[in-house]
Structures are given as structure tokens and as C-alpha cells.
N, C-alpha and C positions, 0 to 999 in steps of 0.2 A: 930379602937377604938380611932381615934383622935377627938376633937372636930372641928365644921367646922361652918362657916360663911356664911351667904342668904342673897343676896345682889341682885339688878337688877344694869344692864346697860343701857340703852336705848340715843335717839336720832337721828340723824337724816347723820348718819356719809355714805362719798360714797367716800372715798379712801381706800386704805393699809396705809398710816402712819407710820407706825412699826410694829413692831412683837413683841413677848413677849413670853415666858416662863418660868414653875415653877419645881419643884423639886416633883411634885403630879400633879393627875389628878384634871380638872377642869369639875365641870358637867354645861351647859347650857341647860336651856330651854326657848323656845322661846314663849313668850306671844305675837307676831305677827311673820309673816312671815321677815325672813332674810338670810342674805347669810353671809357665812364666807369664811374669803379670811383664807387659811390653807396652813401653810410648813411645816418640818421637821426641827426639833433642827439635826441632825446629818450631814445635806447637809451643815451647818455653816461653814464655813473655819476657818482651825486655826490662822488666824488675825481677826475672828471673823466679815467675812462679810456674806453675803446671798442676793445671783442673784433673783431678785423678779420674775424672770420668770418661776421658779421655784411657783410660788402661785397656789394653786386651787382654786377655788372656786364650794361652797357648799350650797345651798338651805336646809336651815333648818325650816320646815315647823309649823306654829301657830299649837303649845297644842306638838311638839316632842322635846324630851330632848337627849343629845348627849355627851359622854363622851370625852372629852381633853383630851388623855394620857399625860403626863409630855414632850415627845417627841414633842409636837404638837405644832408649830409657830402659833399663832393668836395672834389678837387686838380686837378692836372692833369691832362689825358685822356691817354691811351695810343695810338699807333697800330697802324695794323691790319695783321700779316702783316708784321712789323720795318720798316714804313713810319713814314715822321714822320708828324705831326696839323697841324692848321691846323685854327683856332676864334677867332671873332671870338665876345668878351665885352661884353657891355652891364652895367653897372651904376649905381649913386647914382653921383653926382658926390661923388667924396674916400674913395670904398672906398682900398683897397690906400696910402694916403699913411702920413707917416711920422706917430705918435702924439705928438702937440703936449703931453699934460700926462700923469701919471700919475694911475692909477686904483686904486680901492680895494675895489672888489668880489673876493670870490676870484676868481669866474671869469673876471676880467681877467688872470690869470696865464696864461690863452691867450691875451691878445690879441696878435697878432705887427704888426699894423697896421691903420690906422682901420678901422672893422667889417670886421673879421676875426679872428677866433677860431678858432686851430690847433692842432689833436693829431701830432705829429709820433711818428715812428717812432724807436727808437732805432736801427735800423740806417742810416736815412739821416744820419743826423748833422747835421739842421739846426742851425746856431749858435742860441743865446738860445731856441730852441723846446720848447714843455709836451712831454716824451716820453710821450705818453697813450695811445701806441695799442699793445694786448696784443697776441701772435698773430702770424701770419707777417706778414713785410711781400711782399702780396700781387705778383705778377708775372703779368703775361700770358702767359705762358709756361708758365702752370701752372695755368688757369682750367680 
């Protein structure tokens, strides 16, 4: 009975980059064919790394929607065959907003915004982002 927010993602994205998770499930569906590169919030290490080798990836096929449980490490999906992606996201109402107070927990040292908790790659060079994630920063092009 929370309210929740319909938003898409889309573009043209063909690494892992980061990881990301929320405190709720996330539902995707995909208005073209995509692949999610998927881990597990609990493989995280308590210094807050995660061995990308550890990724799966996952064909999420044009017109099927797919639950996020809270545990689930994604970013953004990939497309298929140097295609862009199109994916509409459903979440809480105030995921992705910008953080109103500061927090005191370590592992708020990921939070990049309201539930959202991100492992960033050092190769992508996210600004202000936890660089947590070991290991190649994965590419579609090499799955």
C-alpha cells in the first residue's frame, strides 16, 4: 500500500558500471529486448566490496516484466546485439531522489540516493560513488 513511481530507462549502455540496490523490490519491464547483468546484495563483503565475477547475466525478453527483490545487485540493462534497451521501472515513490539529511551507518557510504545503495566500478568513474566492485568491469561483448 505504498505509493510508487513509472519511470523508463533506456539507452544504449554495454558494460556493468556499478551495482545498485534498494530497501524494496524493483519491477522492470522491458519495452525492447535486454540483458541484466544481476548479483546478490548478501555476496557483498563487510568492507563493502563485490567480485564482479560473481555477475549473471540475464535476457529479459520485449513485452516480459521481472521482479527485483531488494537482494538483487543491478544497474542498468544492456542491449542486445549493439541495440539500445528500453525498460520501464516501477518502484517506492522517492527511490532515486536526492538525500535530504545525512546518515550515519557505514553502509551509508553507498548510498548515492534515497534507497539506493551503489558499488561503483572504478573504471567508470562515477563522481562521489563507493568504488566497491573488484574484477573486470563486465562488457557484453565478452559474456
Amino acid at each position: 500500500e505504498l505509493p510508487i513511481q513509472v519511470g523508463y530507462c533506456n539507452g544504449y549502455n554495454k558494460k556493468l558500471n556499478a551495482v545498485e540496490y534498494h530497501r524494496s523490490s524493483e519491477l522492470d519491464i522491458a519495452a525492447s529486448d535486454a540483458i541484466l547483468l544481476l548479483g546478490w546484495q548478501p555476496d557483498v563483503t563487510e568492507d563493502y566490496t563485490y567480485e564482479t565475477a560473481k555477475i549473471e547475466a540475464f535476457l529479459l525478453p520485449k513485452g516480459v516484466g521481472v521482479e527485483l527483490y531488494a537482494t538483487t545487485l543491478h544497474y542498468a540493462p544492456c542491449g542486445v546485439d549493439k541495440k539500445g534497451f528500453r525498460c520501464v521501472v516501477v518502484l517506492p515513490k522517492g527511490t532515486n531522489y536526492p538525500i535530504e539529511q545525512p546518515h550515519l551507518l557505514k553502509e551509508d557510504k553507498l548510498l548515492a540516493a534515497s534507497n539506493k545503495w551503489l558499488l561503483a566500478h572504478e573504471e567508470a568513474k562515477i563522481a562521489g560513488a563507493f568504488n566497491g566492485l573488484k574484477g573486470e568491469n563486465i562488457s557484453i561483448g565478452n559474456l
